[in-house]
N, C-alpha and C positions, 0 to 999 in steps of 0.2 A: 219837287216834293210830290207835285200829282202824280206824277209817271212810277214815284217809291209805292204811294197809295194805291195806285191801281194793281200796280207788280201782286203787292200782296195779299190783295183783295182776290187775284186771280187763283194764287196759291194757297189762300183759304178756301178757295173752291174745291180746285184740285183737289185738296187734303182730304177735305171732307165727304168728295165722293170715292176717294183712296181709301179711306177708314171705314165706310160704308160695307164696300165691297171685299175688305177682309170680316167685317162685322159676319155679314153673311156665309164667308166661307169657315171659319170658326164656331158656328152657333150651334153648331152639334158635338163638335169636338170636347170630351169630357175629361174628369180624372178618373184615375185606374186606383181602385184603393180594396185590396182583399179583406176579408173580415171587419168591417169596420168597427170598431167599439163606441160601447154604447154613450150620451152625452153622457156627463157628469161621474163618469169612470176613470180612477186614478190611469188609463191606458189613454181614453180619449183626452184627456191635459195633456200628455204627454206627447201626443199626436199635436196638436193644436201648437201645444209647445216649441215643439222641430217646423212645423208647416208655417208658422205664423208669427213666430218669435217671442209669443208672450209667456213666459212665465205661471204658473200658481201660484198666487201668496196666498198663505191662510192669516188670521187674526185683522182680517177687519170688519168693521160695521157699516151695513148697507140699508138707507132707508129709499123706498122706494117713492117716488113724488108724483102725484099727477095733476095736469093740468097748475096751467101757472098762477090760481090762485093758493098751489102748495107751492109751486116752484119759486116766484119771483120772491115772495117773505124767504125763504130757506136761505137762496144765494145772498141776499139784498142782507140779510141778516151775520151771513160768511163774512160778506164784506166789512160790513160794520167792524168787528172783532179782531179784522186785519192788523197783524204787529209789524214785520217786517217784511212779507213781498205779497202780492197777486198777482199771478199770469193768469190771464182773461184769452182765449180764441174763441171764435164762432165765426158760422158763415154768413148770418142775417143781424147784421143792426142796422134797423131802418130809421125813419123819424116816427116821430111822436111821442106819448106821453112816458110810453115804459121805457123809449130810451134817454130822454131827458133822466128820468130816476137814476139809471144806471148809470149816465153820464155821472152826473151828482155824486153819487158813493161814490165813484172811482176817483172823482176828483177831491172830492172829503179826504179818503185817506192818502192820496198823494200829497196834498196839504200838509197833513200831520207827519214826513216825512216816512212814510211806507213805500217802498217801490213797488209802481203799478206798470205793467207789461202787457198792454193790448193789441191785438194782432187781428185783423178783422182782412177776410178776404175780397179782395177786392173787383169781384166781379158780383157774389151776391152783395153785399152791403154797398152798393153802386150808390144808392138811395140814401144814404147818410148823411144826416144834414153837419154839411163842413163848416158851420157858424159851432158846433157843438164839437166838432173832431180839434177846431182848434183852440176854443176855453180849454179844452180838457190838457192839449200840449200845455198852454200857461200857465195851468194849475202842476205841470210837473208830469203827468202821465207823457209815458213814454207809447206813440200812439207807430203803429204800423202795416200797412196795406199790403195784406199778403199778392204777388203776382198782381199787380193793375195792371190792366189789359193795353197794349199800346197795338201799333202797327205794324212795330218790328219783334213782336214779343207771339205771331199769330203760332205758332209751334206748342206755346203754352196754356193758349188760350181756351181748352178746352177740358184742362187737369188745375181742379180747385183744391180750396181744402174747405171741406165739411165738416170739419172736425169742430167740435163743441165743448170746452174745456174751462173749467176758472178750477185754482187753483190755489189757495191761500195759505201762507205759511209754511209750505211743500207738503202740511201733514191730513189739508180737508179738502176734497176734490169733490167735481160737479161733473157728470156731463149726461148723452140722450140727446134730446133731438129738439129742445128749447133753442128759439130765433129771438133776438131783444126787441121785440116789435107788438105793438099794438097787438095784435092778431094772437097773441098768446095768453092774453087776459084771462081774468073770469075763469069759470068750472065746466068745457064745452056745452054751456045753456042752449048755444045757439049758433048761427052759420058767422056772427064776429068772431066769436070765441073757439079756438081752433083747441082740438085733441090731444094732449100729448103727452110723452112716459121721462121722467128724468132720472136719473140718482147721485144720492149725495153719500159719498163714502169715507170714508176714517178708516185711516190704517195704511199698511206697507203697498197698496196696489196705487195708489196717491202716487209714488214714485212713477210708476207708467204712465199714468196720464199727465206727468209732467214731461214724461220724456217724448210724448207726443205732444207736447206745445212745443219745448225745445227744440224738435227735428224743424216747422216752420220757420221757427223764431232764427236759430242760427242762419237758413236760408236766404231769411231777408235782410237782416241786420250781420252777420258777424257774428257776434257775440255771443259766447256762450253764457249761460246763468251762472251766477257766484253760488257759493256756501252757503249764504242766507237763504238759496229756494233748496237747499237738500238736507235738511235737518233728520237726524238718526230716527226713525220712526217706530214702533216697538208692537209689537203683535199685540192684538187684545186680549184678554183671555174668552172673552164672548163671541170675536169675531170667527166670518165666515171665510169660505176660501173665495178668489178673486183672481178671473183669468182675464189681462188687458190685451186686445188685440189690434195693434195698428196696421193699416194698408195707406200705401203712397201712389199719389198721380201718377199713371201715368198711362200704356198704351195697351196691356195687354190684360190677363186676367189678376187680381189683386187678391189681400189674401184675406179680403172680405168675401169674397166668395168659398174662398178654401175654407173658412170655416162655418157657413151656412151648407156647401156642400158636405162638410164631416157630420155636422149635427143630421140635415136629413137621410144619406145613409145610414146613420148609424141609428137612428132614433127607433124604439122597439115597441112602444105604444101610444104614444101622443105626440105630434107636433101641431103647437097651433103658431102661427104669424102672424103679427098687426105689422102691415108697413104703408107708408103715404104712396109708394108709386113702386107699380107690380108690372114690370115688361120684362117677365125674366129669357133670357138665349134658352135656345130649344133645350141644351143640353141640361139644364137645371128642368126644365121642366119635365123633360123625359123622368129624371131623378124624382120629381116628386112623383109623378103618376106612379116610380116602381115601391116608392115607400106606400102610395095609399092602396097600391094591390095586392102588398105581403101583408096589410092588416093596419096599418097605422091610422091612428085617428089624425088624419090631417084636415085642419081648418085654416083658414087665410082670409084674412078682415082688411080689406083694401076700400077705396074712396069710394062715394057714391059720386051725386049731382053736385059736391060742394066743392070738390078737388078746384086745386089752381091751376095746373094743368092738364085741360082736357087731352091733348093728343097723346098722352103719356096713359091715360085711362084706354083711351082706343088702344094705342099699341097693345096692353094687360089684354084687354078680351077675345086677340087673335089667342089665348094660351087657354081659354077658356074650355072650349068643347074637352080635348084633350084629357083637362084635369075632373071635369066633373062625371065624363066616364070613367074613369078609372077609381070615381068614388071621395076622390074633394069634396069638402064644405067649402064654400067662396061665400062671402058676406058682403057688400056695398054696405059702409057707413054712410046713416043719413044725415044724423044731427049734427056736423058742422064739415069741417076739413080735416080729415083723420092725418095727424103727421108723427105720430110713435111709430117707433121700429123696435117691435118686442119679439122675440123668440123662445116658448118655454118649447120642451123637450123632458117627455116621459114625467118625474115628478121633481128631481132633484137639480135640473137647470137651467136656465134661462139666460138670455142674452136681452140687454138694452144699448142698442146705441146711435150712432148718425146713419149708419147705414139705408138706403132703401134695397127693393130685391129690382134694380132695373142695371143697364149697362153703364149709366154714369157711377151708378155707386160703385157697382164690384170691378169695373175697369179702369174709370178714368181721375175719381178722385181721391184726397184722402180721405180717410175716415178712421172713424175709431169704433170698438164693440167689447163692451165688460159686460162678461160672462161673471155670473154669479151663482155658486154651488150650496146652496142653501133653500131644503125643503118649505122652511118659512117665506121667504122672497117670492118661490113660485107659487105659495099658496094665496099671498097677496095679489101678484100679478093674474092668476087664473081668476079672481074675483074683479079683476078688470077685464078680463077677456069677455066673461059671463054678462056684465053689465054692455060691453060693446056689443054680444051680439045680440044683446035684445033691441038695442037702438040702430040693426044691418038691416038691410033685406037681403035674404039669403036666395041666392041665384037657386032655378030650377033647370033642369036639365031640357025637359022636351021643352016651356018658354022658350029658353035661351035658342033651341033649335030655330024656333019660332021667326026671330026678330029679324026686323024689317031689312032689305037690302040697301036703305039708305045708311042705316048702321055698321053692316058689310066696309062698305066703301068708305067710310072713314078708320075703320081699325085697316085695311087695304094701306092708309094714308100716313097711320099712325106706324105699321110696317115700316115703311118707306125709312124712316129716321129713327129708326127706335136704337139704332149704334151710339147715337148724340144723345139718347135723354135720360 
């Protein structure tokens, strides 16, 4: 057994300076795309559509959430109302109090005979207190570990799923970038209380983000979902349009990028970015320096002092000079742990979802990104953009030239591994 564990301990090595060193030979390498259309144009769906597989629906309602003192009442409240199925994914359920909560509902209506379907990945949620994974089995929740990590599993070990989903009765869906942990509390008052963008929808795009728990869920268990999670769902008449876009684990570029690279080519007056962790490959980055030199308002709200991972901050700053010659706003959030991933574009679209802009999102894991084409949604979100960047400091260019060479050598550092994070 030792001589299995070293075997693969070595070939984890191996791998990972294999992966490295194509990392680096790829970081320029881009897509070729003429004309691009502009976001929120019946041309660019339709782009997005053929690139990324997701569809348009129109006719549903989308409310926009922030911070989990809207988020955890909204879901906790989905739950409650639960008749016949919840599928639950996420990539963070730690311990503590707000997962105790969720434990509870989910074991509430497993009780009452609801089928509950949770799927928790099993290298973030490592930290899950297994006194509460197993109440939850004996209350009936059908509980499952996406990918746990073994020995002989090191091939996989570094394609998660990110993806953030509940889903209740096929017809009211969640997802964004909420973690079930403590750390989501509160109204980001303060460095507890972490940042973040969620949404809660109704309507036919419900369908897609079930079909993105489904693609995990059959992976790990078998089994496909019955009848009772796809009930006929019927357009609103008030609702908006809704484009879902899933990308899967695994070694090369995903089509979370494909759709971050459409929206910044093609975007014709505004692109702003809030994301938890900013180390984007050269070739995106060249992409934005060329949208902020044909005129586009590009801003980008990335972490300050309070990130969870600093070397993922160092990696983002080697991208730094680049963008703010060419006329970037870069923002450092200060008041907590900024962890939304928002995207608006021009006036009419925006994107929320698990994604960040670094190599683990758009290559190695899944994730999920609902685009929502609705002037009202970005006029919400731009009034949280506005509020973000009053609480950044906003990078100066000659500063930045400035700073110290001990700082040099840690983004030098952050380099080094920015394939992995």
């Amino acid at each position: 057994m030792r001589g299995a564990v070293g075997a693969a301990g070595a070939a984890t090595v191996t791998a990972y300076i294999a992966k490295g060193a194509q990392y680096r030979r790829e970081a320029r390498q881009t897509f070729r795309l003429s004309d691009p259309p502009a976001p929120g144009s019946p041309a660019y769906a339709r782009l997005v559509e053929s690139w990324c597989g997701g569809p348009l629906r129109p006719g549903n309602r989308v409310e926009v959430l922030r911070n989990g003192a809207e988020i955890f009442p909204s879901m906790l409240q989905a739950i409650a109302s639960a008749s016949r199925a919840i599928d639950f994914s996420t990539y963070i359920f730690w311990k503590g109090e707000t997962a105790t909560t969720f434990g509870e509902a989910l074991m509430e209506r497993a009780r009452a005979g609801v089928e509950v379907n949770v799927l928790v990945d099993g290298w973030g949620s490592a930290p899950m207190d297994r006194a509460l994974v197993t109440r939850m089995e004996q209350a009936g929740v059908n509980f499952v570990w996406f990918r746990t990590p073994h020995w002989y599993t090191t091939d996989k070990l570094n394609n998660r799923t990110h993806r953030r989903i509940m889903v209740v009765d096929g017809t009211l869906g969640f997802t964004g970038g909420m973690g079930v942990a403590d750390e989501w509390s509160g109204d980001a008052e303060g460095p507890q209380n972490w940042r973040e963008t969620h949404l809660r929808i109704e309507g036919p795009a419900v369908r897609d983000l079930l079909g993105a728990f489904a693609d995990n869920w059959v992976e790990e268990t078998g089994r496909v979902l019955s009848v009772a999670h796809l009930p006929e769902i019927p357009e609103l008449d008030d609702g908006v349009e809704v484009q879902v876009s899933k990308s899967s684990a695994g070694q090369g570029r995903a089509a979370a990028e494909a759709l971050f690279f459409a929206a910044i080519a093609g975007a014709r007056e505004r692109l702003w970015f809030t994301t938890a962790y900013f180390s984007p490959r050269q070739a995106l980055v060249d992409e934005l320096v060329a949208a902020a030199v044909r005129g586009v308002d590009l801003r980008i709200v990335v972490n300050g002092p309070h990130i969870d991972k600093q070397v993922v901050r160092r990696a983002g700053h080697r991208s730094y000079t680049p963008l703010l010659e060419a006329g970037v706003r870069l923002f450092e959030y200060q008041r907590t742990m900024m962890h939304a991933k928002v995207v608006v574009a021009d006036d009419g679209w925006a994107n929320v979802g698990t994604a960040n802009f670094d190599n683990r999102s758009l290559a190695l894991q899944n994730e999920m990104n609902c685009s929502v084409l609705d002037s009202a949604v970005v006029a919400e979100l731009e009034k949280d953009f506005l509020d973000d960047f009053d609480a950044s400091e906003e990078i100066d260019l000659d500063r930045w030239r400035r700073r110290p060479l001990r700082s040099r050598a840690y983004e030098l550092v952050g380099e080094a591994v920015r394939h992995s994070l």
